[in-house]
TORDRENSE-101296 format. One record per residue: x, y, z of N, C-alpha, C, O in turn; residue number from 0; residue in three letters. Coordinates in nm, 4 decimals, decimal comma. Example, Ala and Ser with C-alpha at 12.3 -4.5 7.8 and 13.67 -1.06 7.14 Angstrom:
2
R      n_X      n_Y      n_Z     ca_X     ca_Y     ca_Z      c_X      c_Y      c_Z      o_X      o_Y      o_Z resi resn
R   1,3190  -0,5690   0,7800   1,2300  -0,4500   0,7800   1,3200  -0,3300   0,7800   1,4236  -0,3319   0,8465    0  ALA
R   1,2850  -0,2250   0,7080   1,3670  -0,1060   0,7140   1,2900   0,0030   0,7870   1,3409   0,1138   0,8039    1  SER
% end
This chain:
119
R      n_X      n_Y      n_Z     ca_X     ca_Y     ca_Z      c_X      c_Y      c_Z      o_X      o_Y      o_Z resi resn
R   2,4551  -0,9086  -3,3281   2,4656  -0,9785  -3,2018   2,5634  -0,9052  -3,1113   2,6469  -0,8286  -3,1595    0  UNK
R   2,5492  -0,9389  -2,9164   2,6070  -0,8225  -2,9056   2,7712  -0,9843  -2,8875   2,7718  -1,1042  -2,9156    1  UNK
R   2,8802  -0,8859  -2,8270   3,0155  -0,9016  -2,8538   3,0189  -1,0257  -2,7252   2,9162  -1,0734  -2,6769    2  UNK
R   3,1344  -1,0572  -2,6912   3,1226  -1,1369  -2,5870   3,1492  -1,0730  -2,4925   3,1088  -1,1152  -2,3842    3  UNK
R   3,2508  -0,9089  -2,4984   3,2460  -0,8481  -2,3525   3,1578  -0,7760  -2,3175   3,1464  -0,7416  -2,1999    4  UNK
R   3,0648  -0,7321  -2,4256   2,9666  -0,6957  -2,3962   2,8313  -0,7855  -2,3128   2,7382  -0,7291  -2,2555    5  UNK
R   2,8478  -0,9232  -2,3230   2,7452  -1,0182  -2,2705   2,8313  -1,0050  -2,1541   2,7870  -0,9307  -2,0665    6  UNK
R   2,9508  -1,0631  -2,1314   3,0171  -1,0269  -1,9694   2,9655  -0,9167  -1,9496   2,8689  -0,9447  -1,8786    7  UNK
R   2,9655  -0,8465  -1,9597   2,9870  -0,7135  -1,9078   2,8097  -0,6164  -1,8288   2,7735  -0,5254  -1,7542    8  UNK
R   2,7633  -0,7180  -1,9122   2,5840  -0,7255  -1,8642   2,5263  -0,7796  -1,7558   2,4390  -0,7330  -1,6825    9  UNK
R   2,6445  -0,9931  -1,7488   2,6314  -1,0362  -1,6605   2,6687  -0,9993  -1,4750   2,6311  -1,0497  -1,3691   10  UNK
R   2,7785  -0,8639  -1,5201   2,8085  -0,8566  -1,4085   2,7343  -0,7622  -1,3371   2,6741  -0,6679  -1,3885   11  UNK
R   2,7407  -0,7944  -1,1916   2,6502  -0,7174  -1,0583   2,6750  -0,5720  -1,0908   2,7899  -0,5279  -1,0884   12  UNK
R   2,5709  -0,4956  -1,1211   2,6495  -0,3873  -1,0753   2,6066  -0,2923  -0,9461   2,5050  -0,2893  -0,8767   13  UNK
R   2,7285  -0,2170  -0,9453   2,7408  -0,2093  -0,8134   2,7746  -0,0470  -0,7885   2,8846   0,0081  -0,7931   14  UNK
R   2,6545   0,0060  -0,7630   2,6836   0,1759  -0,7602   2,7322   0,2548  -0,6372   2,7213   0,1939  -0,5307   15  UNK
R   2,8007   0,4193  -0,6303   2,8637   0,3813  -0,5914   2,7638   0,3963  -0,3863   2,8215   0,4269  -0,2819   16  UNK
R   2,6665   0,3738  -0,3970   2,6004   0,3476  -0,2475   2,6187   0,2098  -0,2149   2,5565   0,1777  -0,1136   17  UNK
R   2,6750   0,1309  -0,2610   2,6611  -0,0133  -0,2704   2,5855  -0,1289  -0,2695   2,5920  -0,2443  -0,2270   18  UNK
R   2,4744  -0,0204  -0,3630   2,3188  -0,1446  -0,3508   2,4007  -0,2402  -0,4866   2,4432  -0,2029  -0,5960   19  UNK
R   2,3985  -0,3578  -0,4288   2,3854  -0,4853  -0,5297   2,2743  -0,4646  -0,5811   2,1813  -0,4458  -0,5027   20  UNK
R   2,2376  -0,4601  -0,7742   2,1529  -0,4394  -0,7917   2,0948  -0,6255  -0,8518   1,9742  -0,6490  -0,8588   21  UNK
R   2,1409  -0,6739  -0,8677   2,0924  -0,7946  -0,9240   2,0944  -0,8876  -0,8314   2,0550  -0,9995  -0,8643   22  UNK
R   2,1476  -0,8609  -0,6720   2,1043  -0,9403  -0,5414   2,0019  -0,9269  -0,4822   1,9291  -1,0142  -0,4350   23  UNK
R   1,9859  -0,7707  -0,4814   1,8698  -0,7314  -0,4163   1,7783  -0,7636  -0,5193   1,7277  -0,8729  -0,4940   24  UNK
R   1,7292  -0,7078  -0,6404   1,5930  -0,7269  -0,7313   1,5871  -0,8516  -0,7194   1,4672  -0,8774  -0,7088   25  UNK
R   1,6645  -0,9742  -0,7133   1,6464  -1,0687  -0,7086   1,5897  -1,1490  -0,6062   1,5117  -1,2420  -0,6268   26  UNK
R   1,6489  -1,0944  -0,4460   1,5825  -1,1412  -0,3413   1,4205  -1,0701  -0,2981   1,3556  -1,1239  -0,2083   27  UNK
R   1,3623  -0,9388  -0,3758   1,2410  -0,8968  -0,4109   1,1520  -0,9757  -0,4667   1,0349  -0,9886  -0,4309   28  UNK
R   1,2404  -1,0641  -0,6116   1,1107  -1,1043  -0,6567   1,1000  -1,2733  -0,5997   0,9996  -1,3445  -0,5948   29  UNK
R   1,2254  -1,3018  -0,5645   1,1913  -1,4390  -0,5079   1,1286  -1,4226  -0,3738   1,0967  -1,5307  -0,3245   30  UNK
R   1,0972  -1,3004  -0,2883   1,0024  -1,2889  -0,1917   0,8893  -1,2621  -0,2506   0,8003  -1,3205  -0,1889   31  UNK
R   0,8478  -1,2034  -0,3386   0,7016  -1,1500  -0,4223   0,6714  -1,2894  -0,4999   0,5596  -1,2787  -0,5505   32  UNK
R   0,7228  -1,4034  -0,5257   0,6897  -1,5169  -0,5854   0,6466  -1,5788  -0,4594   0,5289  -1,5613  -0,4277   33  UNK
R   0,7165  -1,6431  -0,3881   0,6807  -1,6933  -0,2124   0,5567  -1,6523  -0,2157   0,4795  -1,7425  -0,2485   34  UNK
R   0,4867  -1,5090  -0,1857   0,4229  -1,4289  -0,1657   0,3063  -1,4857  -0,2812   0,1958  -1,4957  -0,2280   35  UNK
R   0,3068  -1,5160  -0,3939   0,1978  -1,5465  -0,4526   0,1764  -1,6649  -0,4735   0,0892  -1,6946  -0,5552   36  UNK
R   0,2458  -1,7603  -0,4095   0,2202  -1,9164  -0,4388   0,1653  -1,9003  -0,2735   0,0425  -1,8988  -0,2662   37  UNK
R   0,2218  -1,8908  -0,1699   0,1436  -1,8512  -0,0849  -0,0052  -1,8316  -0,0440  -0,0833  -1,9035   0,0183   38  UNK
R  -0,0155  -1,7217  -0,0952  -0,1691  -1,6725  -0,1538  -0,2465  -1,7888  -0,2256  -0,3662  -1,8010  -0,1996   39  UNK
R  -0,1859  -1,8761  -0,3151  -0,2961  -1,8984  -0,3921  -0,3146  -2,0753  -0,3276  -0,4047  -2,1527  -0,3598   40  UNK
R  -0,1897  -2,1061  -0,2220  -0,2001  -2,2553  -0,2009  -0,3546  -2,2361  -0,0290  -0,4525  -2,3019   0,0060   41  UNK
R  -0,2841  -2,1093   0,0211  -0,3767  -2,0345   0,1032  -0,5425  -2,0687   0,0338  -0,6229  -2,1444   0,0882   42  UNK
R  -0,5676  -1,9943  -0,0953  -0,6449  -2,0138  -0,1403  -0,7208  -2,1348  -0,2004  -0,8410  -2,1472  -0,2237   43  UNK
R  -0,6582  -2,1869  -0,2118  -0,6966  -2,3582  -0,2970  -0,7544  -2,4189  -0,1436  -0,8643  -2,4743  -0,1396   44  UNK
R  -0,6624  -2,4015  -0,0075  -0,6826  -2,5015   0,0731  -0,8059  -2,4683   0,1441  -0,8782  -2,5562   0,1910   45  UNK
R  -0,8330  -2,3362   0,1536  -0,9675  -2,2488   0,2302  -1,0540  -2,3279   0,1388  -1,1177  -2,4219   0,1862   46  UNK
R  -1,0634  -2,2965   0,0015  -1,1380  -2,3473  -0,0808  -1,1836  -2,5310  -0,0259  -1,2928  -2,5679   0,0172   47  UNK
R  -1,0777  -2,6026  -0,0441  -1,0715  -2,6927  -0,0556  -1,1265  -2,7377   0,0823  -1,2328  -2,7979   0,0667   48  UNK
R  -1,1002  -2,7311   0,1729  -1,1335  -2,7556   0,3251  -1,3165  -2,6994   0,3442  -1,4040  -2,7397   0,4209   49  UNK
R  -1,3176  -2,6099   0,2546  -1,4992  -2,5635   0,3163  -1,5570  -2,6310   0,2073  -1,6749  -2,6338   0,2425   50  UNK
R  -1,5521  -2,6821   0,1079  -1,6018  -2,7398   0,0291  -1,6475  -2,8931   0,0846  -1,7649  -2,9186   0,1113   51  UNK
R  -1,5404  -2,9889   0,0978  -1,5142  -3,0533   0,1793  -1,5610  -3,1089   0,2950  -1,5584  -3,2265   0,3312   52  UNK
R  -1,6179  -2,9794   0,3666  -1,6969  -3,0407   0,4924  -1,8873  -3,0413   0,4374  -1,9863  -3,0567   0,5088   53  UNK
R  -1,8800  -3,0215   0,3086  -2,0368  -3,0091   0,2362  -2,0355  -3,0424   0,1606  -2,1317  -3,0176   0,0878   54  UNK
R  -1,9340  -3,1221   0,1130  -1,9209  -3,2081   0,0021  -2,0369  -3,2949  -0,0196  -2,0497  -3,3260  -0,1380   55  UNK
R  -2,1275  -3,3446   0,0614  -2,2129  -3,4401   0,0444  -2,3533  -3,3262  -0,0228  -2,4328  -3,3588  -0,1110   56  UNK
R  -2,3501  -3,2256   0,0321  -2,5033  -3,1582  -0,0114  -2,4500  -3,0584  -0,1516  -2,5235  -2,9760  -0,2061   57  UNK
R  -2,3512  -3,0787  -0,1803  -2,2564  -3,0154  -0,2667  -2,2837  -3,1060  -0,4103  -2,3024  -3,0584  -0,5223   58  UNK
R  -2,2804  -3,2388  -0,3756  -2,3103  -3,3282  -0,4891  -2,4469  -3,3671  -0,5390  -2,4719  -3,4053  -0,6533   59  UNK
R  -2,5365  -3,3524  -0,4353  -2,6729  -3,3423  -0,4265  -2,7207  -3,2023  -0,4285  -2,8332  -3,1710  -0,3896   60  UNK
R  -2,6753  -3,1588  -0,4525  -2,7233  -2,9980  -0,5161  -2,8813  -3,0134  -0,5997  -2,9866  -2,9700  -0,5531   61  UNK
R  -2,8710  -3,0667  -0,6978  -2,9844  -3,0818  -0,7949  -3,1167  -3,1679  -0,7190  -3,2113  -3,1956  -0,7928   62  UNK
R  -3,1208  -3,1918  -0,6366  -3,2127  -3,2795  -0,5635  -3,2875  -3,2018  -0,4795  -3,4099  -3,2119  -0,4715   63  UNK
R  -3,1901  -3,0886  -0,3867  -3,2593  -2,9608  -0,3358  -3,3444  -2,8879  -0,4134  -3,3176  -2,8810  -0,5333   64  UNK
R  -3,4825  -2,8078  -0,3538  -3,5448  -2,7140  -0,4045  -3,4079  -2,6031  -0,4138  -3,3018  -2,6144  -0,3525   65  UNK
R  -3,4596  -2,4618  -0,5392  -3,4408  -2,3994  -0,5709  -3,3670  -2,3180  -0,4238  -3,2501  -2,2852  -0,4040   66  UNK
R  -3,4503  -2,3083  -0,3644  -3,4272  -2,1774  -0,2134  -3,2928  -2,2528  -0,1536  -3,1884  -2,1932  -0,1270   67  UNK
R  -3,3170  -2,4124  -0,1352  -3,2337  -2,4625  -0,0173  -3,0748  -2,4477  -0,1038  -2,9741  -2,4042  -0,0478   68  UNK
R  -3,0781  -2,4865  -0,2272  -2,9713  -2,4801  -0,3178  -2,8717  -2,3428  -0,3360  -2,7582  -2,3250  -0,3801   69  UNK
R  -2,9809  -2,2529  -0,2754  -2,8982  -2,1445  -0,3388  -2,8432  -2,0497  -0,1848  -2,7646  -1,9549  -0,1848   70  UNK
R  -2,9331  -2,1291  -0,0278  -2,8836  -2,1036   0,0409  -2,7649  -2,1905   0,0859  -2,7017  -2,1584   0,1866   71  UNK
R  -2,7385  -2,2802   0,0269  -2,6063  -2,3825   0,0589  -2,5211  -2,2917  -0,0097  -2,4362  -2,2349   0,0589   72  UNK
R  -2,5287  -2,2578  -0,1736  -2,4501  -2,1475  -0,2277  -2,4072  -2,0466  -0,1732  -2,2854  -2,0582  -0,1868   73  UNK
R  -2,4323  -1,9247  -0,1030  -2,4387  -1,8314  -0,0626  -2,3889  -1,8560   0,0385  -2,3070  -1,7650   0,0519   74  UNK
R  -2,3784  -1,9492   0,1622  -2,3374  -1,9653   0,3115  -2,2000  -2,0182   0,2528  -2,0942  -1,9804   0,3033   75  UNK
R  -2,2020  -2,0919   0,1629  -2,0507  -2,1366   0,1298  -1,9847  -2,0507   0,0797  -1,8887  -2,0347   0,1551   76  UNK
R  -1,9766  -1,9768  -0,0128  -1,9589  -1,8304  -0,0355  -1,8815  -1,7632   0,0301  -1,7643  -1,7272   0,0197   77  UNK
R  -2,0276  -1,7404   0,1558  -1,9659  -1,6235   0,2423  -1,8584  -1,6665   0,3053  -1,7533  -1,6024   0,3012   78  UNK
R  -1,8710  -1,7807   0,3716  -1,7401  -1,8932   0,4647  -1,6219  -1,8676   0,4066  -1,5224  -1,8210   0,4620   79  UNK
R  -1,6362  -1,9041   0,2746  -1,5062  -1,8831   0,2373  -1,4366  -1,7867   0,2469  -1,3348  -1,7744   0,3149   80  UNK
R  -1,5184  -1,6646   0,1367  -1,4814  -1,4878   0,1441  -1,4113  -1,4861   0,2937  -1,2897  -1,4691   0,3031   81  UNK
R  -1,5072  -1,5076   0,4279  -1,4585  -1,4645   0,5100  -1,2789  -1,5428   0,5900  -1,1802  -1,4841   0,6343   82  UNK
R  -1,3087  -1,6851   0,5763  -1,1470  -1,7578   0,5711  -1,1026  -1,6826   0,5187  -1,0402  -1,6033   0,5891   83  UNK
R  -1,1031  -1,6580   0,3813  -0,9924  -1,6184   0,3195  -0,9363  -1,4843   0,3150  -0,8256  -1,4480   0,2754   84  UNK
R  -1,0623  -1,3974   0,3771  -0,9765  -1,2502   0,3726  -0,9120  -1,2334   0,5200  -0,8294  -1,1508   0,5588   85  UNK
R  -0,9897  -1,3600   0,6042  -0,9070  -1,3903   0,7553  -0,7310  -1,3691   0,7493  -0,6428  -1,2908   0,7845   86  UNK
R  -0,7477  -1,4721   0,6930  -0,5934  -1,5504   0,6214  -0,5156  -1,4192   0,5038  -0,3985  -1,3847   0,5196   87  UNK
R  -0,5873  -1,3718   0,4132  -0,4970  -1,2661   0,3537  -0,4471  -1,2054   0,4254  -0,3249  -1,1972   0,4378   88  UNK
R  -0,5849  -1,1101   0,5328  -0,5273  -1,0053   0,6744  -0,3662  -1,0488   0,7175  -0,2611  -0,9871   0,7348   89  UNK
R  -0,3965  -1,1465   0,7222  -0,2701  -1,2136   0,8260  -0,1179  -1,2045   0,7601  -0,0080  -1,1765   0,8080   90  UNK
R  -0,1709  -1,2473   0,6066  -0,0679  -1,2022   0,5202  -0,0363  -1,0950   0,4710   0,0738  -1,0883   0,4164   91  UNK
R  -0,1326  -0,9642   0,4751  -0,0964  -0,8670   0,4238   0,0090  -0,7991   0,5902   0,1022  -0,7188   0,5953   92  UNK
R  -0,0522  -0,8662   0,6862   0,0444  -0,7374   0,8016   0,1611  -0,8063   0,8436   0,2169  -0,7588   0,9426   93  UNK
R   0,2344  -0,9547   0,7671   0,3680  -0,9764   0,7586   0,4024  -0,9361   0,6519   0,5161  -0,9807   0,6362   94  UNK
R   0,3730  -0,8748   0,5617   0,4112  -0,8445   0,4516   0,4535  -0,7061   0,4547   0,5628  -0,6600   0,4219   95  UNK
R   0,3356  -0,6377   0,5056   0,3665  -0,4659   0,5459   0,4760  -0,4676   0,6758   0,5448  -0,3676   0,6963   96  UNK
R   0,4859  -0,5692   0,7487   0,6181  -0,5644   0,8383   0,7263  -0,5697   0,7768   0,8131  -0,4839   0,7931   97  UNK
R   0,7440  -0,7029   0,6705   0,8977  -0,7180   0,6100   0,8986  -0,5717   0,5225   0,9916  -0,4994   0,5584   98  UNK
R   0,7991  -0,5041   0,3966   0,8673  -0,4055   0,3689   0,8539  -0,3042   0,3952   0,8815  -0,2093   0,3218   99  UNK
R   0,7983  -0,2959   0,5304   0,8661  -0,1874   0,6383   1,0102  -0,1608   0,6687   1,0862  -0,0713   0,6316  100  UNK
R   1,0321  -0,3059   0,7782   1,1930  -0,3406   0,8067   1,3127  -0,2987   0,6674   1,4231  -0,2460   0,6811  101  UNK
R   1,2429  -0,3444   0,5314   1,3141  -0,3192   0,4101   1,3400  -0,1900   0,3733   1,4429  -0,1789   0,3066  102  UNK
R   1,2787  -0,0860   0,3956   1,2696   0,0179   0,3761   1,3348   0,0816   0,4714   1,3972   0,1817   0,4361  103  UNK
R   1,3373   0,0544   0,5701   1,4232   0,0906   0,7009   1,5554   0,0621   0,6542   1,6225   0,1624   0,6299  104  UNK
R   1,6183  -0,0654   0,6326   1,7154  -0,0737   0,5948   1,7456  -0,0015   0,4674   1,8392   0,0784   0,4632  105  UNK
R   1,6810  -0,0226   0,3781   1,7482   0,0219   0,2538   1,7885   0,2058   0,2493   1,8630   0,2787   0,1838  106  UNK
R   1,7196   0,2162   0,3266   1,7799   0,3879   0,3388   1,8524   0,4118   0,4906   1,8477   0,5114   0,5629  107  UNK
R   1,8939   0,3335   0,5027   2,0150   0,3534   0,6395   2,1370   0,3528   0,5388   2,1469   0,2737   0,4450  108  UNK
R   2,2323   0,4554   0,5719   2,4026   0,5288   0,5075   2,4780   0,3758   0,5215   2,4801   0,3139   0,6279  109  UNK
R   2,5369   0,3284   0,3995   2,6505   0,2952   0,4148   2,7520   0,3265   0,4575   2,7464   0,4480   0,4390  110  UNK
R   2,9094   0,2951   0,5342   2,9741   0,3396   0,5559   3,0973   0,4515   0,4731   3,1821   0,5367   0,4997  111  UNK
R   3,0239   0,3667   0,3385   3,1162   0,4797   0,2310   3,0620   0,6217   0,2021   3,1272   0,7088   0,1444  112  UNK
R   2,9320   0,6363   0,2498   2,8170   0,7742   0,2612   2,9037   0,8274   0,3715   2,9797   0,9240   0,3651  113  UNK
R   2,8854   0,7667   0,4504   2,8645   0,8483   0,5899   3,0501   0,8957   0,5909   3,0919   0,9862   0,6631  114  UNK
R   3,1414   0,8134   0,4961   3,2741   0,8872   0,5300   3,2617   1,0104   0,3624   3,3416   1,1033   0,3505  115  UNK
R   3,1811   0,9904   0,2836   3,1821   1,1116   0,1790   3,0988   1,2271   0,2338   3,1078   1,3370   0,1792  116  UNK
R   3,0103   1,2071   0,3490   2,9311   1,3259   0,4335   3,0550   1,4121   0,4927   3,0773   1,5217   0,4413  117  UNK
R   3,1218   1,3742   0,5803   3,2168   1,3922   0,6587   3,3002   1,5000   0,5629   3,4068   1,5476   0,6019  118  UNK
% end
């Protein structure tokens, strides 16, 4: 087992010497990349849920339709959705490519302790 200063010594931030916090930052990554997939999938449930919804009635009566009409209710619902939903991803993928744009921007801009070891 490891020692107890060794478990301190794990818990703490560390901190190199550019001054990336490494267990602030990975941390505020993945709690944006979690956001990011509950997002997506409540996105997804509700597209779902909302086009379903407005055909809910020929949706339950499915089996009562001929073969053709059944499978064009299938297919138009389908597509509706596909298209909501890659509407709605779009939308999410180009705030997403903005924030880790901006992130990337920042994360390679000099700290002040760089820019006085350049000097």
């Amino acid at each position: 087992m490891a020692s107890d200063d060794e478990t301190t010594a794990a818990k703490k931030i560390f901190q190199d010497q550019s001054g990336f916090r490494y267990e602030t930052d990975v941390f505020k990554d993945k709690i944006f990349d979690l956001v990011k997939a509950i997002a997506k999938l409540l996105v997804l449930f509700y597209v779902i849920y909302n086009e379903l919804s407005d055909e809910w009635g020929m949706v339950v009566n499915i089996y009562s339709l001929d073969l053709t009409s059944a499978l064009q209710l299938l297919v138009n619902a389908v597509i509706n959705i596909g298209l909501k939903i890659s509407f709605v991803f779009l939308i999410l993928a180009a705030v997403d490519y903005y924030y880790q744009r901006r992130k990337f921007k920042n994360d390679m801009k000099m700290t002040k302790q760089e820019v006085k070891r350049r000097i």
